[in-house]
Backbone as ProteinMPNN parsed JSONL, in Angstrom:
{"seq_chain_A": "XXXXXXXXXXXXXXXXXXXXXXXXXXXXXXXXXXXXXXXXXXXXXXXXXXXXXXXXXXXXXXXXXXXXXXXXXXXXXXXXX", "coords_chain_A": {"N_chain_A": [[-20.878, -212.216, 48.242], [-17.61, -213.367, 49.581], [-14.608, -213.267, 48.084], [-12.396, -214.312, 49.196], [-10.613, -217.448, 50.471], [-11.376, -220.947, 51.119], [-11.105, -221.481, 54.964], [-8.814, -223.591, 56.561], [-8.105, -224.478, 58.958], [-8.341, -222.342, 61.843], [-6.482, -219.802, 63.993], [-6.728, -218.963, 67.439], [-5.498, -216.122, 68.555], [-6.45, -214.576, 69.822], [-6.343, -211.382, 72.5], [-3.406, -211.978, 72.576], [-0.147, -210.707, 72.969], [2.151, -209.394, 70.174], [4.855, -210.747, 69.471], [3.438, -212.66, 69.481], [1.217, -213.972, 67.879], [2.298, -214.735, 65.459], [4.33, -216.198, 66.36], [2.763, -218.571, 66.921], [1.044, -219.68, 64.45], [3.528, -219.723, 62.738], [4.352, -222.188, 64.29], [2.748, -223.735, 63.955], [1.638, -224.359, 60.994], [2.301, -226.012, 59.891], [-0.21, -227.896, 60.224], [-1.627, -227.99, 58.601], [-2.1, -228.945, 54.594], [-0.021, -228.278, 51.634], [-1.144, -225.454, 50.055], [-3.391, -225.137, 51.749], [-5.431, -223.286, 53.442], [-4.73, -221.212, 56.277], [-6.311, -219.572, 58.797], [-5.139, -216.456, 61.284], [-6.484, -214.901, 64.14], [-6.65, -212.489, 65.523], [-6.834, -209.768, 67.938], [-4.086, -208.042, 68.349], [-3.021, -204.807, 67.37], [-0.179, -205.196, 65.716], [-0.136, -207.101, 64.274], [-1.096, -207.015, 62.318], [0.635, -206.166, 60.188], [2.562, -207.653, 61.133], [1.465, -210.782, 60.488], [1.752, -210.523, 57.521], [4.641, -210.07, 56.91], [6.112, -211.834, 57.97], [4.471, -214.224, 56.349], [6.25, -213.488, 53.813], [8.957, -213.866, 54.905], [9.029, -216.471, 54.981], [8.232, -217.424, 53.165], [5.588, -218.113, 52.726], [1.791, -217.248, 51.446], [0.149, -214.261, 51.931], [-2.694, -214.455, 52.1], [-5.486, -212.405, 52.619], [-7.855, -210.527, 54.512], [-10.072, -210.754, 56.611], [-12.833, -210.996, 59.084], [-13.811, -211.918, 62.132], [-16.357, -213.717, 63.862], [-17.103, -212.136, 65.843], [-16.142, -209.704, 65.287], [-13.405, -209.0, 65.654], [-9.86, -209.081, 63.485], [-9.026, -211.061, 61.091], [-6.454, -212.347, 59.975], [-5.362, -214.347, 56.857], [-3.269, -216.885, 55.605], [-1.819, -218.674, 53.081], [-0.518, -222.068, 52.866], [2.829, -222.684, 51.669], [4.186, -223.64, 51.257]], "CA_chain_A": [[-20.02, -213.39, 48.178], [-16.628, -213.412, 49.143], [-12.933, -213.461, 47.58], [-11.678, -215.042, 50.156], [-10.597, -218.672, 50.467], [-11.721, -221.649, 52.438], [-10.11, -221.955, 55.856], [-8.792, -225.398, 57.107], [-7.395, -223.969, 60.708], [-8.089, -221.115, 62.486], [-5.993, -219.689, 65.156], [-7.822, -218.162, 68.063], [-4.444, -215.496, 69.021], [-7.147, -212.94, 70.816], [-4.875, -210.964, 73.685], [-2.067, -212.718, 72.885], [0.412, -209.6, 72.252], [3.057, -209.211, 69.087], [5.281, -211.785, 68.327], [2.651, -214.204, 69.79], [0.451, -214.266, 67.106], [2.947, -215.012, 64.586], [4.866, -217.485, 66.855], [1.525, -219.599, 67.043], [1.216, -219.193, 63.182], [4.791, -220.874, 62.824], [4.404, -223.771, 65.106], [0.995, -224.849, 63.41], [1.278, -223.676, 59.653], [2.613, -227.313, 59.18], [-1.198, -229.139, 60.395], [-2.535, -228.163, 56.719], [-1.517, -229.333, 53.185], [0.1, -227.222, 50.687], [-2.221, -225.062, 49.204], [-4.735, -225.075, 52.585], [-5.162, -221.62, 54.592], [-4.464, -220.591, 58.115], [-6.289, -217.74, 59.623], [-5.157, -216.072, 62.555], [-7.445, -214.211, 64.627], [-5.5, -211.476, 66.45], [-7.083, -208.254, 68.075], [-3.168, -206.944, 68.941], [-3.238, -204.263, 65.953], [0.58, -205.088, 65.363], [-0.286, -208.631, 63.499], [-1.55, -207.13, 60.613], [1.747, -205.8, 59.771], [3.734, -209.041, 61.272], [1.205, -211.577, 59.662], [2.106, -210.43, 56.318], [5.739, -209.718, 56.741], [6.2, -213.282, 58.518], [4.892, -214.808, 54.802], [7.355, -213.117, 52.939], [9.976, -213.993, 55.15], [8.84, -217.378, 55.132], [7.567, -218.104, 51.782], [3.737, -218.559, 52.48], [1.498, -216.009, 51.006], [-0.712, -213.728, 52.647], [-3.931, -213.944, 51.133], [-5.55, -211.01, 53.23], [-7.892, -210.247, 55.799], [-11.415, -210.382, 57.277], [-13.045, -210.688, 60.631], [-13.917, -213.021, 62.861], [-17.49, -213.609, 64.229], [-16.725, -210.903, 66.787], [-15.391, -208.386, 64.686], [-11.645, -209.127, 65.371], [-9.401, -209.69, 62.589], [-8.602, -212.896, 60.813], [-5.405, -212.844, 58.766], [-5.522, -215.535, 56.248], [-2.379, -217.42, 54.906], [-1.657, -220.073, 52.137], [0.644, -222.805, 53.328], [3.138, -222.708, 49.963], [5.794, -225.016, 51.309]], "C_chain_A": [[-18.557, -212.947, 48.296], [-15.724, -214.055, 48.545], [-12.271, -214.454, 48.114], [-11.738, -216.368, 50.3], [-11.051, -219.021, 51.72], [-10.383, -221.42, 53.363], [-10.215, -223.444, 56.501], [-8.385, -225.548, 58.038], [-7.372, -222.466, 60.835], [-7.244, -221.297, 63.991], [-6.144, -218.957, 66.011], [-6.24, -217.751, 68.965], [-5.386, -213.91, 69.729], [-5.959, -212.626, 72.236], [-3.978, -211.575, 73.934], [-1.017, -211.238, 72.412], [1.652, -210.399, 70.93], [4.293, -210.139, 70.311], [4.087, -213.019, 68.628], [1.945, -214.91, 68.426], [1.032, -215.436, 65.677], [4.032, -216.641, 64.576], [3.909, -218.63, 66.57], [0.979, -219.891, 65.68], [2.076, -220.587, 62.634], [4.949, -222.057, 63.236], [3.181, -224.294, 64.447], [0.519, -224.664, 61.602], [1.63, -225.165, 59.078], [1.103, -228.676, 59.46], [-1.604, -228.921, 59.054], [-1.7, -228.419, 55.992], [-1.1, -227.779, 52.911], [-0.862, -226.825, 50.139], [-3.559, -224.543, 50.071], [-4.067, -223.619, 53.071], [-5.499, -222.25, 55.533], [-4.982, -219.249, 58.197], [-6.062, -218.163, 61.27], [-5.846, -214.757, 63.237], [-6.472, -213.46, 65.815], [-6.228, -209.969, 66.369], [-5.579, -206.954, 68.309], [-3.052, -206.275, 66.855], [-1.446, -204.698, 65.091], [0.851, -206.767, 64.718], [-0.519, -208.426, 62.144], [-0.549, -206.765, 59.869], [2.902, -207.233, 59.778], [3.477, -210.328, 60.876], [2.218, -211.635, 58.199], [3.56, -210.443, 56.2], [6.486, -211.34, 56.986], [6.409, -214.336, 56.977], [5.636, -214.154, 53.938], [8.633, -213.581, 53.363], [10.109, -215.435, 55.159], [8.169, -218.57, 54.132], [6.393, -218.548, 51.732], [3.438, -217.34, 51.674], [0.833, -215.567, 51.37], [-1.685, -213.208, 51.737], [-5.358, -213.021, 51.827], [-6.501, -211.504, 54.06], [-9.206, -209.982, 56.132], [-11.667, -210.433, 58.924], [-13.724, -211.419, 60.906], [-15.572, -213.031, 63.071], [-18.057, -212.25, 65.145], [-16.149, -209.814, 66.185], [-14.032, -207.963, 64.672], [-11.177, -209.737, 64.237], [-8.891, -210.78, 62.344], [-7.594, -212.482, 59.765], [-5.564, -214.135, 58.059], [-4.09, -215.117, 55.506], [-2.177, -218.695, 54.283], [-0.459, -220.177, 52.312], [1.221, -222.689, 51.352], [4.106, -223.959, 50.102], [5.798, -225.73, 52.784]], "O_chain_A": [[-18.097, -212.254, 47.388], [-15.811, -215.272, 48.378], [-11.654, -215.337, 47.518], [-12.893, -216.792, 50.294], [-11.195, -218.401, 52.773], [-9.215, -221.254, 53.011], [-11.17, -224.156, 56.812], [-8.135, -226.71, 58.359], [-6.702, -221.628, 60.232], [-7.225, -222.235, 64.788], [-5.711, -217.855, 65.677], [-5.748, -218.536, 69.776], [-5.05, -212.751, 69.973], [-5.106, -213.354, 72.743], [-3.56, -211.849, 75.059], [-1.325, -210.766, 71.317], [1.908, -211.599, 70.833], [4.419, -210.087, 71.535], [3.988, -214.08, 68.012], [2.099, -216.07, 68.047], [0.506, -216.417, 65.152], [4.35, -217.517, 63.771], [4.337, -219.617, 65.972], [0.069, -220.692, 65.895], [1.748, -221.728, 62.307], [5.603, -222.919, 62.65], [2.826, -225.462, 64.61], [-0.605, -224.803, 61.119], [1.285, -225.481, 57.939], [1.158, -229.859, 59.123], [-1.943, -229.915, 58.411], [-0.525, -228.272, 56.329], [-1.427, -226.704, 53.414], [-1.623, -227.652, 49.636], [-4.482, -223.871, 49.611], [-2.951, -223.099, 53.093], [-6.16, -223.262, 55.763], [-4.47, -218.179, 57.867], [-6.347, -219.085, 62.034], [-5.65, -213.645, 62.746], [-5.789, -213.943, 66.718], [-6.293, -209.213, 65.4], [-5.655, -205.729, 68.403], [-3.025, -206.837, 65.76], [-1.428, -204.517, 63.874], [1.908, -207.396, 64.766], [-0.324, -209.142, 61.161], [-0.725, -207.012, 58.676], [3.679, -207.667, 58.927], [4.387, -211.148, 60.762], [3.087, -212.452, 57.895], [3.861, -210.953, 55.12], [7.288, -211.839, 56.197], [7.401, -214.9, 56.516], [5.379, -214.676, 52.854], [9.494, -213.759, 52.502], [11.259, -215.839, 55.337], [7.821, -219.75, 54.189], [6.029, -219.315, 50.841], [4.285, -216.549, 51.258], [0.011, -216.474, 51.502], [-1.728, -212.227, 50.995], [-6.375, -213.213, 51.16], [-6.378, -212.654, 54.481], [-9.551, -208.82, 55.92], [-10.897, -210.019, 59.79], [-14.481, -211.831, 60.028], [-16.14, -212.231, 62.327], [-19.113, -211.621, 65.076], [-15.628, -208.971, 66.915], [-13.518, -207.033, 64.05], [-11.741, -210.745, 63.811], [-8.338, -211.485, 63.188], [-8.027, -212.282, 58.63], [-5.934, -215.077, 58.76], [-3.7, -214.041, 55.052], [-2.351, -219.739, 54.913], [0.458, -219.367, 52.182], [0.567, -222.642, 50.311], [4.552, -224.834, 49.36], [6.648, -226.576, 53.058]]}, "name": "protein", "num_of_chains": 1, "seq": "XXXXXXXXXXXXXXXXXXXXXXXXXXXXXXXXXXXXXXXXXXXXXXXXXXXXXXXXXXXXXXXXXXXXXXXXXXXXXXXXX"}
């Protein structure tokens, strides 16, 4: 069983390169409530660094990180504001 919260939007950012992931993130972190997660699904390896850094700079929180059906990663973030 996991840790990990429900998601209420995923964002399918496969070969999109760095800043994309994060851009696409930004423009859509406002379809959920406060309190709902966003994963983003991003194989470029430089998301898992710019997910997380993104909610800090942005006041969500990055509640971490599994993998997709396919084995690409899913960042997960809680909308805070």
């Amino acid at each position: 069983m996991s840790d990990l919260p429900h998601v209420d939007l995923e964002l399918d950012c496969r070969g999109r390169p760095c800043p994309l992931p994060v851009i696409a993130l930004s423009r859509r972190i406002g379809e959920v409530e406060v309190r709902q997660v966003v994963a983003v699904v991003a194989d470029d390896v430089a998301a898992r660094y710019d997910v997380p850094a993104w909610c800090r700079m942005r006041g969500q929180e990055s509640v971490g990180q599994d993998a997709a059906d396919d084995g690409v990663p899913r960042y997960l973030v809680r909308r805070l504001s």
